[in-house]
VOBATI-110575 format. One line per field, with one value per residue (C-alpha): residue in one letter; x, y, z. Coordinates in steps of 0.001 Angstrom, whole numbers, m for minus. Last residue first. Example, Ala and Ser with C-alpha at 12.3 -4.5 7.8 and 13.67 -1.06 7.14 Angstrom:
<pts>
rest = c(s, a)
xx = c(13670, 12300)
yy = c(m1060, m4500)
zz = c(7140, 7800)
</pts>
This chain:
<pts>
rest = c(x, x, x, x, x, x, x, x, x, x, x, x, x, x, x, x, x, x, x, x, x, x, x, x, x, x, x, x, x, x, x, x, x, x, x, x, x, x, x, x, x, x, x, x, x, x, x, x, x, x, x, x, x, x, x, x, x, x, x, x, x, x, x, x, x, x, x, x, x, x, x, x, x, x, x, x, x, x, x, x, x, x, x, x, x, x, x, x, x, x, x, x, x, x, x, x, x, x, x, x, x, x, x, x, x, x, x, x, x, x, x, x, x, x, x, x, x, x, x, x, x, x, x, x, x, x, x, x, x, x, x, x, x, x, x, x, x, x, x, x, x, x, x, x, x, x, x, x, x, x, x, x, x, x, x, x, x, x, x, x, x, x, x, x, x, x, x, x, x, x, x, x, x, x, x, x, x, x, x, x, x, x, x, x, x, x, x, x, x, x, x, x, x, x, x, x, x, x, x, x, x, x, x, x, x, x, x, x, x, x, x, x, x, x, x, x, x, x, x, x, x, x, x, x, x, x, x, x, x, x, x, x, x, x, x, x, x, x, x, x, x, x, x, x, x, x, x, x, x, x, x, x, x, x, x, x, x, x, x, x, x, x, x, x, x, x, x, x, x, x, x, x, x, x, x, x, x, x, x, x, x, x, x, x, x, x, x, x, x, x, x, x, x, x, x, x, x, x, x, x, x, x, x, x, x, x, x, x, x, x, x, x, x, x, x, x, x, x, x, x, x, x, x, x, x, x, x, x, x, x, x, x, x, x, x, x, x, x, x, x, x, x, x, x, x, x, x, x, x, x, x, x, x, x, x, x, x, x, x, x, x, x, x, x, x, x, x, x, x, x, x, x, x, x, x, x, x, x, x, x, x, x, x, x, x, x, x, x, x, x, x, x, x, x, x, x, x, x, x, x, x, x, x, x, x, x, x, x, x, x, x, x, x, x, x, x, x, x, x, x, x, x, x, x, x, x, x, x, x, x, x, x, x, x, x, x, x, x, x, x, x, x, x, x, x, x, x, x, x, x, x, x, x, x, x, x, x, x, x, x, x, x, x, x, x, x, x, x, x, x, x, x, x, x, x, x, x, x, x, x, x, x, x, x, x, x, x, x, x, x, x, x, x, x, x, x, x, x, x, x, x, x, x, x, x, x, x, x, x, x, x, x, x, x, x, x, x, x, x, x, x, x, x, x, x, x, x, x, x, x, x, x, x, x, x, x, x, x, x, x, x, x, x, x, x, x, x, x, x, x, x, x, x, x, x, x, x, x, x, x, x, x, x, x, x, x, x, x, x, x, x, x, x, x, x, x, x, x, x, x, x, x, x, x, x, x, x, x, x, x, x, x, x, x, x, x, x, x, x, x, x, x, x, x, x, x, x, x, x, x)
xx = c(m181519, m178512, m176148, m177045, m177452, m175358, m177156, m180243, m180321, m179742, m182518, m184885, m183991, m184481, m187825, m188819, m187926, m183990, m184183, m187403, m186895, m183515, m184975, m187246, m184964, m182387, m178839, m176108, m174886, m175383, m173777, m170557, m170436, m170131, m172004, m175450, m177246, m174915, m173586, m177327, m178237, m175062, m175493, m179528, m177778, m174740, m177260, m178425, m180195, m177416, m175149, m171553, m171491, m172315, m168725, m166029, m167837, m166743, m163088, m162072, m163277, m160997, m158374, m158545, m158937, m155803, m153661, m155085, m153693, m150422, m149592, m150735, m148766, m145485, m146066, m146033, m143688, m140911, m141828, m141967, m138589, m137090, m138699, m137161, m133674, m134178, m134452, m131457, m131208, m130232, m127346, m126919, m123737, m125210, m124726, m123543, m126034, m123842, m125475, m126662, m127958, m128733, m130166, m129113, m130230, m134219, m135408, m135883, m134375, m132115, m131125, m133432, m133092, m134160, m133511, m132731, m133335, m132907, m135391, m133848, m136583, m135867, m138873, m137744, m134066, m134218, m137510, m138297, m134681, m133999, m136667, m135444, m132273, m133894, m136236, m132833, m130183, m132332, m135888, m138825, m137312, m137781, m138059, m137243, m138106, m141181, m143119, m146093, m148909, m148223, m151469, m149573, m146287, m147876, m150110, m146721, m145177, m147423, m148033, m144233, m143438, m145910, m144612, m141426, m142183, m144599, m141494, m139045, m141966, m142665, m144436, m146715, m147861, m147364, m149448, m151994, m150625, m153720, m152379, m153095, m151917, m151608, m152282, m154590, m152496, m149440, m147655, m144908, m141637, m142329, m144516, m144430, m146405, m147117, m147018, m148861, m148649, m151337, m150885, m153764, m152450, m148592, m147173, m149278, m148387, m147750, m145215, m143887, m143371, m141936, m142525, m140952, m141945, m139998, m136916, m135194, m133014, m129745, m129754, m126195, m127780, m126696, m126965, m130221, m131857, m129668, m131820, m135446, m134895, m134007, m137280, m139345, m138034, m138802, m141879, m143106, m142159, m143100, m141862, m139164, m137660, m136754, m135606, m133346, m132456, m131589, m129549, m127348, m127359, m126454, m123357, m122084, m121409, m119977, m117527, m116976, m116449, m114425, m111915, m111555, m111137, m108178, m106633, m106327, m104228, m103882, m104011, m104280, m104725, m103039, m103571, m101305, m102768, m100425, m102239, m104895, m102674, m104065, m103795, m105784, m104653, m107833, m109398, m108987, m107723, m107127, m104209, m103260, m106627, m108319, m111710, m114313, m117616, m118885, m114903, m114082, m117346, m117461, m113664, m113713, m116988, m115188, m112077, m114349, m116634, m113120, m111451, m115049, m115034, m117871, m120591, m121383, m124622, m123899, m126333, m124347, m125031, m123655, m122779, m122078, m120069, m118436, m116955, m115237, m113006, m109212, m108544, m110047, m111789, m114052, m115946, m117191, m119133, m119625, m122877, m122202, m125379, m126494, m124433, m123426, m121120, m119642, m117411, m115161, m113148, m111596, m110435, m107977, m107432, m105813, m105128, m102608, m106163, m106804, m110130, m112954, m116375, m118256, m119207, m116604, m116569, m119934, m118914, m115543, m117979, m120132, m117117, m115380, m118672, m119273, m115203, m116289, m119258, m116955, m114151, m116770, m117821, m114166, m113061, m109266, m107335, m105177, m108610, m109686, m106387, m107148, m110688, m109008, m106523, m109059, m111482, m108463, m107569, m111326, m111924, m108706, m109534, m113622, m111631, m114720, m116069, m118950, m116726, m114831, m117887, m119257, m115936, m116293, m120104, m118790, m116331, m118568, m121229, m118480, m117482, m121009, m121545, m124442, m126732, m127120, m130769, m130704, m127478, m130333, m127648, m129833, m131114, m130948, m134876, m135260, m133347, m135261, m138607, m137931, m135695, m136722, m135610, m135190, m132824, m131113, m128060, m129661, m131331, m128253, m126407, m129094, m131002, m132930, m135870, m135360, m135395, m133055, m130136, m126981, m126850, m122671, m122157, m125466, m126813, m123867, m124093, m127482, m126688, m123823, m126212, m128879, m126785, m125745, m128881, m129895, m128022, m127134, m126046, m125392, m122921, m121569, m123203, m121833, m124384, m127313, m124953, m124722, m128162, m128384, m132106, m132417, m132009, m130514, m130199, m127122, m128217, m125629, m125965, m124965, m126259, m124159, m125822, m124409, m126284, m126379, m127194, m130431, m130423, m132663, m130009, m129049, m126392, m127867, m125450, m126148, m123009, m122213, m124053, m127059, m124841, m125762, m124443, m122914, m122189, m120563, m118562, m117541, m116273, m114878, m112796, m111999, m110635, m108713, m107070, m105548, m104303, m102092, m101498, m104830, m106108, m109644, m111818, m114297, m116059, m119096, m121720, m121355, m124761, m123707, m120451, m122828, m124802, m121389, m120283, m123546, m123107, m119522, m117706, m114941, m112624, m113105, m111587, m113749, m113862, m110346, m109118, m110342, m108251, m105071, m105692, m106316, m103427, m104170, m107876, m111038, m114703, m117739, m120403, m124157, m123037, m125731, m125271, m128731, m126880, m125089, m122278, m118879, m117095, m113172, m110856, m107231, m103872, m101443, m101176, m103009, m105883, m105547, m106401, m109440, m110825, m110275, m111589, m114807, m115244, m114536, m116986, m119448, m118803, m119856, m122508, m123722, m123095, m124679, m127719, m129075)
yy = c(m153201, m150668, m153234, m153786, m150108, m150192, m153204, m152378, m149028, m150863, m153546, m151352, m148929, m151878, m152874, m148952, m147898, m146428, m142701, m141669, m144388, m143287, m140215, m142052, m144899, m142514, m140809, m141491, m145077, m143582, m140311, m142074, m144810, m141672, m139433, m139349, m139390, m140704, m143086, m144325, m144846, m146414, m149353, m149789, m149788, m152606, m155037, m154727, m157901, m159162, m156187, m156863, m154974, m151863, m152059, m154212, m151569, m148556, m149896, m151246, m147708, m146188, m148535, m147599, m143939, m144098, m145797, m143660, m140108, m142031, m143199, m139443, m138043, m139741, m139159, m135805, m135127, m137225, m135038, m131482, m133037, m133225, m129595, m128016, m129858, m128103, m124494, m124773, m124628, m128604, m127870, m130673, m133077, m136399, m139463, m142786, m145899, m149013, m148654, m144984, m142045, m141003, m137833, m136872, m135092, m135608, m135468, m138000, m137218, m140136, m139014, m139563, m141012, m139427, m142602, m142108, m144500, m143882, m146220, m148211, m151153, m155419, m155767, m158446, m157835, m153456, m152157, m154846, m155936, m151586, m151293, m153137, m152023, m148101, m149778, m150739, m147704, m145328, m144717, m143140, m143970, m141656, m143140, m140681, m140139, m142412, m144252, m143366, m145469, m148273, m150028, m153185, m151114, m148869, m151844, m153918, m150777, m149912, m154162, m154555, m151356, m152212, m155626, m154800, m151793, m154810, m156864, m154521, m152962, m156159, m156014, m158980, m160960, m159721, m160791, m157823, m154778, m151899, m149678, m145645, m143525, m140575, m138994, m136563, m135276, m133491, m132574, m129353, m130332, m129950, m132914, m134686, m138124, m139645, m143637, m145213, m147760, m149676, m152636, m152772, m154671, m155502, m153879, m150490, m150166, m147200, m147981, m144977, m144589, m141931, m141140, m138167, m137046, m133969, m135401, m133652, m136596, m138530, m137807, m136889, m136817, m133515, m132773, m133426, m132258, m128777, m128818, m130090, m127343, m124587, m126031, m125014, m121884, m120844, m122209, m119169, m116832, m113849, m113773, m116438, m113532, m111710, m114138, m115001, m111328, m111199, m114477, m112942, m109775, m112094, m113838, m110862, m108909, m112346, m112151, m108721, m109304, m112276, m109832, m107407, m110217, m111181, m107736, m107562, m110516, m113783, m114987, m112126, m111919, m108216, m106783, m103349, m100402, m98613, m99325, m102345, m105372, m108584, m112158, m111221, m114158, m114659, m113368, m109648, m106595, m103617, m101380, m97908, m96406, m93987, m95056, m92413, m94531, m95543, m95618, m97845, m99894, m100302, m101422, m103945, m105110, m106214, m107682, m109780, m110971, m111633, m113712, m115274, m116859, m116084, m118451, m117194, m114835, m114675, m112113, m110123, m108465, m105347, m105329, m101509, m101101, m97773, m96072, m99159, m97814, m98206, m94727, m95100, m98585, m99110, m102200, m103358, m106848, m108887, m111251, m113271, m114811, m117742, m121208, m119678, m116722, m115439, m112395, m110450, m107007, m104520, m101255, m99706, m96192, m96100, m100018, m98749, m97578, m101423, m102941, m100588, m101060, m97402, m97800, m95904, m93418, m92350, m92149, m89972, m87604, m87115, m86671, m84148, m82309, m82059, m81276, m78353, m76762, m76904, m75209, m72065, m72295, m72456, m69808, m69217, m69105, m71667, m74214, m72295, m74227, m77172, m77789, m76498, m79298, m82048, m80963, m81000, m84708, m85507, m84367, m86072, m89415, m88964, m89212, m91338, m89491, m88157, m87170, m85156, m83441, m82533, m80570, m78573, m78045, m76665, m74542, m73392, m71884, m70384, m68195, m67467, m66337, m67066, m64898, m63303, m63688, m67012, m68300, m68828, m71342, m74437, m77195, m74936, m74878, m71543, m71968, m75182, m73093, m70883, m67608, m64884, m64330, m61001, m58433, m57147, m58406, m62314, m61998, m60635, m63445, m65551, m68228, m70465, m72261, m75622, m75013, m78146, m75933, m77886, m77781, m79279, m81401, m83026, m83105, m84083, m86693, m87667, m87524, m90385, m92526, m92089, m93595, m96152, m97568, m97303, m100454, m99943, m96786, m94866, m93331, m89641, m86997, m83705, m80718, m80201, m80542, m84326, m84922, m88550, m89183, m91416, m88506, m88252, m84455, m82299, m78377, m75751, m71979, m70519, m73505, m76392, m79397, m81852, m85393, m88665, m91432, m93739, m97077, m97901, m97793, m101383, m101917, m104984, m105426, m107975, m110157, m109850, m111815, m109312, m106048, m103139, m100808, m97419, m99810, m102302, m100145, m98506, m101734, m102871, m99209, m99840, m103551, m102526, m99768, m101787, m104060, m101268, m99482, m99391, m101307, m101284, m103907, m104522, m108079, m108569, m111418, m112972, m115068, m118591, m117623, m116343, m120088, m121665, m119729, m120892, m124320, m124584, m127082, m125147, m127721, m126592, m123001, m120285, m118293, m119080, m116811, m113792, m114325, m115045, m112006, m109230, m110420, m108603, m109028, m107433, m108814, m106899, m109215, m108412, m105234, m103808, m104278, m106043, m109204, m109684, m107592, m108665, m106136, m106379, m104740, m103876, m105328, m106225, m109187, m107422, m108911, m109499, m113002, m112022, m110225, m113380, m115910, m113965, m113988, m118052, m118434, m116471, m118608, m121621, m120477, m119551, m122722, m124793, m122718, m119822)
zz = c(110415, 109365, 108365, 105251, 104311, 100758, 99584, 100988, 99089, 95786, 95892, 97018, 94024, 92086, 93081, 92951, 89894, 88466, 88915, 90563, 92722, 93912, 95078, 97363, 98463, 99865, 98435, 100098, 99069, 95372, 96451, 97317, 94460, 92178, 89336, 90580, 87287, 85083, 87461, 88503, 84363, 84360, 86883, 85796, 82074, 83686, 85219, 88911, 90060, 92196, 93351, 92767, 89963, 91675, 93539, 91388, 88306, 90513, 91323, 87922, 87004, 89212, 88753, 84631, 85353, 87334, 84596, 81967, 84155, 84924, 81136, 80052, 82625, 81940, 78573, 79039, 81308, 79051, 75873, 78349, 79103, 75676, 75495, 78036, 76987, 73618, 74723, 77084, 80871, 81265, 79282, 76371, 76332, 74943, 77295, 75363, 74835, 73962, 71089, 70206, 72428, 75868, 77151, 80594, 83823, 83617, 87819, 89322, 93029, 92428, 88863, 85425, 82066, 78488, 76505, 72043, 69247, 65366, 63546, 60693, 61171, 60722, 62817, 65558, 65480, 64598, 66491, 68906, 70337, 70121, 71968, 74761, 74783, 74996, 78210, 80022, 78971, 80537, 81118, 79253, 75859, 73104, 69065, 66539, 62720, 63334, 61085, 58712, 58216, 55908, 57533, 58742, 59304, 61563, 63374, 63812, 65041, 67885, 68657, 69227, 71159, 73496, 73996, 74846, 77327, 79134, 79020, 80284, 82713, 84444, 87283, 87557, 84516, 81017, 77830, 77519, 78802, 78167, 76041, 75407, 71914, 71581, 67820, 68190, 70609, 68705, 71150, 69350, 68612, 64749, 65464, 68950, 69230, 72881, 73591, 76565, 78326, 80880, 83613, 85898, 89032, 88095, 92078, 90825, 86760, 84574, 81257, 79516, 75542, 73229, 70005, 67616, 64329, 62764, 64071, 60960, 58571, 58802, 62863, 64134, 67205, 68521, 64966, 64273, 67986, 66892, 63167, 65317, 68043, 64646, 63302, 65981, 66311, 62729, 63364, 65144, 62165, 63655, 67100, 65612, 64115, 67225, 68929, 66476, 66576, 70097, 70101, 67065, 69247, 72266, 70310, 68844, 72671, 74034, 71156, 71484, 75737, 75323, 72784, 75149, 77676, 75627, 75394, 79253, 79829, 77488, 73708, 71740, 68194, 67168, 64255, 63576, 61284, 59317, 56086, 56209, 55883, 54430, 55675, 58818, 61806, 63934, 66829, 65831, 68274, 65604, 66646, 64839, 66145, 63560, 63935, 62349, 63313, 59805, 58444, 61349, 60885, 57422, 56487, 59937, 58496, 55088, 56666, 59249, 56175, 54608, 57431, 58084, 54564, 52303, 50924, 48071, 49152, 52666, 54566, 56918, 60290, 62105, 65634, 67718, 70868, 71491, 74568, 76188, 78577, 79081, 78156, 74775, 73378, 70427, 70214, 67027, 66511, 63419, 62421, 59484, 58153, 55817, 56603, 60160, 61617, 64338, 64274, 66402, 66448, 68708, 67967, 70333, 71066, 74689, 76457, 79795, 81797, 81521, 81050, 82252, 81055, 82129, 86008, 87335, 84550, 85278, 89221, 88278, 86505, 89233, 91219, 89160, 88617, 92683, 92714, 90079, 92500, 95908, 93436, 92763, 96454, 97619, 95654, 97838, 94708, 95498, 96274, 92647, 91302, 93095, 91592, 88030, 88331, 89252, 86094, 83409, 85109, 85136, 81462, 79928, 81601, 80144, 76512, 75344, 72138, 73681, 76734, 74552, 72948, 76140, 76761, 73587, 74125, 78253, 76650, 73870, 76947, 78516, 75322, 74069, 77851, 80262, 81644, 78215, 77838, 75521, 77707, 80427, 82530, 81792, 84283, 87155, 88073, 86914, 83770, 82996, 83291, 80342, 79766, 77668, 74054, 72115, 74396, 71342, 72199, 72700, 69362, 67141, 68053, 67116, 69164, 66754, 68893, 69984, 73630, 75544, 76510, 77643, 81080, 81397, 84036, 84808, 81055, 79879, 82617, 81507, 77859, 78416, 80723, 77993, 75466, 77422, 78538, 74540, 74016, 70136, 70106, 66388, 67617, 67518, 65131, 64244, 63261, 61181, 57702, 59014, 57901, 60127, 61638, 64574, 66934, 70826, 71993, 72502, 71382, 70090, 71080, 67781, 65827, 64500, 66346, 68453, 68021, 69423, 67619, 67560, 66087, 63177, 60788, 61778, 59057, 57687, 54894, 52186, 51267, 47475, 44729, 44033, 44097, 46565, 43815, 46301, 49318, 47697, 45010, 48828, 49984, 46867, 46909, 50766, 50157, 47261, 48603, 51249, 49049, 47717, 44816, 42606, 39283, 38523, 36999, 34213, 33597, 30998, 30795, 33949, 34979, 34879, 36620, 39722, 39420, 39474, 42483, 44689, 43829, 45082, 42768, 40822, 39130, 36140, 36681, 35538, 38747, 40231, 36741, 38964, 41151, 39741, 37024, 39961, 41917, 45779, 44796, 45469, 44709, 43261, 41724, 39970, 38938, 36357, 32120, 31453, 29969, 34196, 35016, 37431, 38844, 40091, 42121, 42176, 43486, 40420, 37851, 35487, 33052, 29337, 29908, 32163, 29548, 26707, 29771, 29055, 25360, 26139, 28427, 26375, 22960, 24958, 26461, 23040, 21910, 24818, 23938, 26164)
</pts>
């Protein structure tokens, strides 16, 4: 498209939105091929919609969307109210490319009550709503199966799927199967149990399904006492065993207050790409419904309408006629006669803890889930929370970090480990034996390191470091920081893992004067800052004692006049230690190294044996 013909769209455009109402309504945007690429709502259909082609508009994502408009339409309705539910359903029916993508979770099972003549209860993941009613979908299956259990219990639904007909059971048709002879069913197939009795007990199922449990037990408690009246006391024995069973599911249901009936509650979290927006439902003071829903942004959305927009989907979804919506922020737009409250204390505010605690493990859950197959999708979420712990300018996808391994100054090594993507990256370690230090001196012996690593970098433009790690505290990072930034003139962030009395990592420290970073010692990216200390503490440790145990071989056979270093190695390669050498006799060391020599050997190790 020219400059021209942009230029002629913009203004055929700003001609609609002239002619545009100030009233409540909502709004579709089309792209040259005619389809919804936009649907937004609007309490002033012209104010809003004019927002899009101001000048000053300088989000990305919205000037790429006003790129693409070709055509507007709109419709005008009463209330504000009826704007959010018709852009909600325009949503739903024309999935449009710049609105927020739903990820309704359609995988989770419901439960479902079926419209045959002796209904059947059983969980499904398939929705064809002229089966039967369905109640859900469940997202923890734990209390799904807790609900069918006690349904189960209570109630013996029949299990059979084959169609019972009135005229079948009068005519003498079916015959009963093994769950009537163990109790589970009450054989309604063969008459044993009436039409009548059997719809009471669906009816009653049905309340419990859709969490009025109170209702049940007080209906349950007054028969009980009314058959105690009656003098039954097997048939009342039989409804106190439901009343208690009951009583114990009800017990262990989430129970708030038994003052808080018919309350939807509401939360949402959200980051730069997804919303993710929790529902629970509660009735009696129980929580009877939880369900979370996710959102891909596509223009990046406010949480106040993300929140708006799920609270539209999940009440209709779920059939939510409560007249008070819990929400943790102020809502700018009424939704009929409902009432949001934001609480700040009592039993509303751990209703709201308990959503918010809900959203924040299914957006944990399905982080995990993605980094099962995307593995360096965790990897990079580490380096993005290292970043801005850090306030790094760029990803720590190279990090070094150096350790110092001495015994009173007697053979003096470093070494320096290399993580990439937060992974070791081995290839690249790097071991040092101190050169120009005397005695125990890990400051200087950290200083020269340092020096001689980044001198070779800079010397062969290899690449440098995103991150340098200290091994110590705010000692060996001051240190480095003399090396790195006076001595080399380098922009190298700097960071010290130090360690309590019982040395074990409890801080990481960062800038100059060194502060202490909040990070919980149980989270991903503390395990791995201390996998990067444990490893270079083993790798300094592990080429410290090689180095004294070679010092100690070669202080041992080189000692031994007329033994050069290849009579020396041929025996170590054969023998492998000082131990079997001195162990081994004249003969067998012949075979190895000559006579003369081997002589010369076994005398030296059996001096004292003349």
């Amino acid at each position: 498209m020219t400059k021209r013909e942009d230029e002629e769209r913009l203004e055929r455009l700003k001609q609609i939105v002239s002619r545009l109402p100030h009233k409540p309504g909502s709004y579709q945007f089309y792209d040259d091929t005619k389809t919804i690429i936009y649907v937004g709502k609007a309490k002033d259909l012209k104010a809003r919609v004019s927002s899009y082609f101001h000048t000053e508009v300088d989000r990305f994502k919205t000037k790429v969307l006003v790129s693409k408009i070709q055509d507007i339409s709109y419709t005008v309705v009463n209330t504000e109210e009826d704007a959010l539910l018709l852009e909600n359903s325009l949503i739903k029916k024309y999935s449009p490319r710049y609105n927020v993508l739903l990820k309704d979770g359609k995988t989770y099972p419901s439960i479902c009550v079926t419209n045959e003549y002796f209904p059947r209860i059983f969980k499904t993941r398939t929705i064809n709503k002229k089966w039967g009613t369905y109640y859900g979908p469940y997202s923890h299956l734990g209390s799904m199966y807790a609900v069918l259990d006690i349904i189960k219990e209570l109630y013996h639904p029949r299990t059979c799927r084959q169609p019972i007909t009135k005229e079948g059971v009068e005519t003498g048709k079916y015959k009963v199967c093994l769950d009537y002879h163990i109790k589970k069913c009450m054989g309604p197939c063969m008459g044993k149990q009436s039409w009548e009795d059997y719809q009471k007990n669906i009816a009653k199922a049905k309340e419990i399904l859709k969490g009025n449990t109170r209702q049940i037990l007080r209906e349950l408690k007054d028969e009980m006492l009314r058959l105690s009246e009656e003098l039954r006391f097997e048939v009342a024995e039989e409804v106190k065993r439901k009343y208690f069973a009951l009583d114990s599911f009800v017990s262990k249901s989430e129970v708030v207050s038994h003052t808080i009936n018919k309350v939807d509650v509401f939360s949402i979290i959200s980051d730069e790409k997804t919303a993710y927006i929790n529902y629970l439902h509660v009735s009696n003071g129980s929580i009877n419904q939880s369900f979370t829903i996710e959102y891909k942004k596509r223009l990046n959305e406010t949480d106040e309408e993300l929140l708006q927009l799920g609270i539209v989907e999940l009440r209709e979804r779920f059939g939510s006629d409560a007249k008070e919506v819990i929400v943790p922020m102020e809502m700018q737009e009424t939704l009929g006669q409902v009432t949001f409250t934001v609480p700040k204390l009592g039993d509303k505010k751990t209703l709201l803890e308990l959503s918010m605690m809900n959203c924040k493990q299914y957006k944990f859950d399905r982080l995990k889930q993605a980094e099962k197959l995307n593995p360096e999708q965790k990897q990079v979420r580490l380096m993005k929370e290292l970043q801005e712990k850090l306030h790094l300018p760029s990803l720590p996808y190279h990090i070094e970090c150096f350790d110092n391994s001495n015994i009173s100054g007697t053979d003096a090594v470093a070494a320096c480990v290399v993580f990439k993507k937060m992974k070791p990256s081995k290839s690249d370690y790097k071991r040092y034996n101190i050169k120009t230090v005397e005695g125990p001196d890990d400051y200087a012996s950290m200083k020269e390191v340092v020096g001689r690593r980044y001198q070779r970098l800079i010397q062969e433009q290899q690449p440098l470091p995103d991150l340098i790690v200290a091994d110590g505290g705010k000692g060996q990072m001051e240190v480095i920081r003399q090396v790195i930034q006076d001595e080399l003139g380098l922009d190298i962030p700097i960071a010290g893992l130090a360690k309590d009395n019982r040395h074990r990592t409890n801080e990481l420290l960062y800038g100059f004067p060194p502060m202490s970073i909040q990070l919980k010692t149980d989270s991903e990216l503390f395990h791995v800052l201390t996998q990067l200390q444990d490893e270079v503490h083993r790798f300094a440790i592990e080429f410290h004692r090689n180095k004294r145990s070679k010092h100690a071989l070669e202080s041992e056979l080189d000692g031994i006049k007329g033994i050069g270093p290849k009579t020396r190695d041929e025996l170590l390669n054969e023998l492998k230690s000082v131990r079997r050498i001195r162990e081994t006799d004249v003969e067998t060391l012949s075979e190895i190294i000559g006579r003369a020599k081997a002589e010369i050997v076994y005398r030296h190790f059996h001096k004292t044996e003349t």
